[in-house]
SEMAR-882829 format. One record per atom (N, C-alpha, C): residue in one letter; x, y, z. Coordinates in steps of 0.2 Angstrom, whole numbers, plus 5000, padded with zeros to 4 digits. Example, Ala and Ser with C-alpha at 12.3 -4.5 7.8 and 13.67 -1.06 7.14 Angstrom:
% SEMAR-882829
A506649725039/A506249785039/A506649845039/S506449895035/S506849955036/S506450005039/
% end
This chain:
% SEMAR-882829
X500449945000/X500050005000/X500550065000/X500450104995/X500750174996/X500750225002/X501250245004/X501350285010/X501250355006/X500750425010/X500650485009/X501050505013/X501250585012/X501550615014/X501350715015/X501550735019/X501250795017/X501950845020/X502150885013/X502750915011/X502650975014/X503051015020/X503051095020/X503551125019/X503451165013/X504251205012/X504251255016/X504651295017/X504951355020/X504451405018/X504451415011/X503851475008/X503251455011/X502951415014/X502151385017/X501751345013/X502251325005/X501851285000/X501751195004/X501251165003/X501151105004/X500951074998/X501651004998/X501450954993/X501150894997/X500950854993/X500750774996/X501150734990/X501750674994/X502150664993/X501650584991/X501850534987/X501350464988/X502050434986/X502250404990/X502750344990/X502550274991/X503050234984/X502650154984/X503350124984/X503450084987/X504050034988/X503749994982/X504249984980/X504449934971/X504549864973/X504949864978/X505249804980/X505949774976/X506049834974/X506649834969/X507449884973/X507349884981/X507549934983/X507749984981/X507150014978/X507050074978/X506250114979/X505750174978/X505350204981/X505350224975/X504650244973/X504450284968/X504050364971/X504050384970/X503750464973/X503650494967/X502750464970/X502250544963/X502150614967/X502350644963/X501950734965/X501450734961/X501050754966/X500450804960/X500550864954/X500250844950/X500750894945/X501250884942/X501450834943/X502150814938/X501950744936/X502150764929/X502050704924/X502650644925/X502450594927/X502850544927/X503050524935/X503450504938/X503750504943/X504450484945/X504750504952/X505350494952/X505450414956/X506150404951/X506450354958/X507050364961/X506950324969/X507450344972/X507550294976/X508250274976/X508650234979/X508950234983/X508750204989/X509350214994/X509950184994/X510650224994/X511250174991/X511450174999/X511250215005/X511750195010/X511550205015/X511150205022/X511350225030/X511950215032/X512050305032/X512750305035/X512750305044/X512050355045/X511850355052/X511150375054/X510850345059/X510350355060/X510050435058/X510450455055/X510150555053/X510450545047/X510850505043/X511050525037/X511050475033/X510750475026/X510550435022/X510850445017/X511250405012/X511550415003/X510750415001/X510650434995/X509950434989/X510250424982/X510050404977/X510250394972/X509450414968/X509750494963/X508950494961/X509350494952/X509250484948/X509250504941/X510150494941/X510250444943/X511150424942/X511750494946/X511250504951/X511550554957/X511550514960/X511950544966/X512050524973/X512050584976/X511450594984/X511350654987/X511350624995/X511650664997/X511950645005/X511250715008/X511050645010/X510250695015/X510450675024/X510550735027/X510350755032/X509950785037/X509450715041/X508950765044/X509050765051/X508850825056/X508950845060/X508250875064/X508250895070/X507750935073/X507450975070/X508351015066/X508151085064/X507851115057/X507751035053/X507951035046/X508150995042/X508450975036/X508350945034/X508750965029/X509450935027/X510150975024/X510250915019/X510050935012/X510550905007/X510950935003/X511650855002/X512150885002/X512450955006/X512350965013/X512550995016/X512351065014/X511851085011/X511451155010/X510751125014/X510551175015/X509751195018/X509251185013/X508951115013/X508151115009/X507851135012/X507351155007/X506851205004/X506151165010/X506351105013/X505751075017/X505851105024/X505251125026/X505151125034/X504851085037/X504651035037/X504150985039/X503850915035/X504050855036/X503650815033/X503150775039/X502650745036/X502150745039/X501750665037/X501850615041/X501450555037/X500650565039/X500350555033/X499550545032/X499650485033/X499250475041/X498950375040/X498150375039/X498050335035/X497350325035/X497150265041/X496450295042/X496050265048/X495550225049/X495750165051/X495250115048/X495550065043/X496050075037/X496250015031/X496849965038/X496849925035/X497149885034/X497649885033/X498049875039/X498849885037/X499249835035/X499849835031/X500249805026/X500249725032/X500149735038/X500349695044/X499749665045/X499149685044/X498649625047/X498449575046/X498849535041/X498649465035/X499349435042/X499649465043/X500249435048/X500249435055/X499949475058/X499949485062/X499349515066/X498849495070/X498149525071/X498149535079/X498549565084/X498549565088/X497949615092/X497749645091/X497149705092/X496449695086/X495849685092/X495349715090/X495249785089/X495149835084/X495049895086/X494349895083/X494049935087/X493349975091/X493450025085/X492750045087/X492550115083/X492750175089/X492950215087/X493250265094/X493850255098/X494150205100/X494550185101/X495350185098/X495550265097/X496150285095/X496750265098/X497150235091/X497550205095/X498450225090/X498850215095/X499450225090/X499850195085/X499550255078/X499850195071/X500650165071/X500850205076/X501550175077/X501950185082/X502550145084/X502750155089/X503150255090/X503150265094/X503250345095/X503450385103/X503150465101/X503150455108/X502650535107/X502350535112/X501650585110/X501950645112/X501750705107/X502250755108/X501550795109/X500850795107/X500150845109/X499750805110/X499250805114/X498550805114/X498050855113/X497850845108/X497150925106/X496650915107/X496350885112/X495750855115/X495950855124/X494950845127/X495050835135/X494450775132/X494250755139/X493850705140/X493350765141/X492350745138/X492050805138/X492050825129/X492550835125/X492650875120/X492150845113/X491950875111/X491650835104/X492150835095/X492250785094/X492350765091/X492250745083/X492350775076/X492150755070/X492550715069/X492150675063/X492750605061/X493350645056/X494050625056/X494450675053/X494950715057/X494750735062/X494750795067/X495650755071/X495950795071/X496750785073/X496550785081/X496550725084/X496550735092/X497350715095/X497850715091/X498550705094/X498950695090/X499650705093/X500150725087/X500650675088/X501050645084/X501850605088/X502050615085/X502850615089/X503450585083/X503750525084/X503750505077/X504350455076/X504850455072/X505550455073/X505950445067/X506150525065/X505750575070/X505950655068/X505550665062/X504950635064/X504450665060/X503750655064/X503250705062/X502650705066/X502050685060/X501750645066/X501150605062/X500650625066/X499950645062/X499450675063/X498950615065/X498650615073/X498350545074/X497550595076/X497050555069/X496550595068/X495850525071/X495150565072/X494750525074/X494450495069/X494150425073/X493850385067/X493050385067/X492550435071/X492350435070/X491850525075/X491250535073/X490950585076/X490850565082/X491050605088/X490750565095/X491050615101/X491250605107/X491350645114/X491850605116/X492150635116/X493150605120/X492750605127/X492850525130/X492650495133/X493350495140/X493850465136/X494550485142/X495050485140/X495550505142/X496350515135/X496750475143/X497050415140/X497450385141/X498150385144/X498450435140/X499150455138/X499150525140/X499750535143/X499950605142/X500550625137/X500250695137/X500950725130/X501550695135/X502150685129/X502950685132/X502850595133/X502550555134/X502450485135/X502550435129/X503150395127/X503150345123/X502750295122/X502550275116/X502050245115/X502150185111/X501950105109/X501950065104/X501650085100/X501750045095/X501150045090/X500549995094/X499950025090/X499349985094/X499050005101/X499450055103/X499450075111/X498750115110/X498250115115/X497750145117/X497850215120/X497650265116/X497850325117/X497250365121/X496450345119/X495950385120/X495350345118/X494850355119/X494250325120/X493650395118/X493350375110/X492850415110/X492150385109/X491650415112/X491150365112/X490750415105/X490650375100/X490150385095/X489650405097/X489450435094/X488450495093/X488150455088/X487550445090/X487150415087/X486850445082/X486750415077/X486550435072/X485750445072/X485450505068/X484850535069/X484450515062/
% end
């Protein structure tokens, strides 16, 4: 299944990035708006912050940090990347691995992390969509949204707390439909 992405540059433009593992080690990455798409290679981990990339028979030494995100040793144009999970599909792991029933309301973490906000209390109402917490993993922030309309029931987790993936974060009870 393709990985989505959402791109912020310095100037405040947002792309949405859609990466698909080939299985050819390498990734392909569409933009909206460009014909065709690019591929890219990882030729190296040199350290957990710095990666070789191989795009169009280059080689591009990418560094990311807190602060940024420096290839070849110059400042890109990126301020933020941002993983879109969708809520509710099927992850590439369920055919292998079914360890959790997940509930309707029942927010949980798409991956392992460590919760960096909470934007909800117990009490708050809720639309499906609706961003109720943040985390990072891997120096990137993932946006963890509700799967349905309803009242946050209890939040779990506090900001600044480490999480697995599958971890029970929040509990929203559903509104009944009219």
């Amino acid at each position: 299944m393709p990985r989505r992405y959402r791109v912020e540059t310095y100037s405040g433009d947002m792309i949405v990035a859609e990466i698909i593992d080939n299985g050819k080690q390498e990734v392909i990455v569409k933009l909206p708006g460009l014909k065709g798409e690019i591929k890219a290679r990882i030729k190296k981990i040199v350290d957990e912050n710095t990666i070789l990339v191989e795009i169009n028979d280059k080689i591009y030494r990418v560094y990311m940090s807190g602060d940024g995100i420096l290839i070849n040793d110059e400042v890109s144009l990126i301020n933020k990347i941002i993983e879109l999970i969708p809520i509710g599909l099927k992850s590439s792991y369920s055919e292998k691995k079914i360890t959790t029933i997940i509930r309707k309301g029942e927010i949980r973490a798409p991956l392992s992390g460590k919760i960096i906000d909470i934007k909800v209390k117990p009490g708050d109402k809720v639309s499906f969509g609706d961003v109720v917490a943040l985390m990072e993993s891997m120096k990137m922030v993932t946006e963890i949204k509700s799967d349905v309309d309803g009242i946050v029931e209890e939040v779990l987790i506090e900001k600044g707390k480490a999480v697995n993936k599958g971890t029970l974060i929040m509990r929203i009870k559903p509104l009944e439909k009219k």
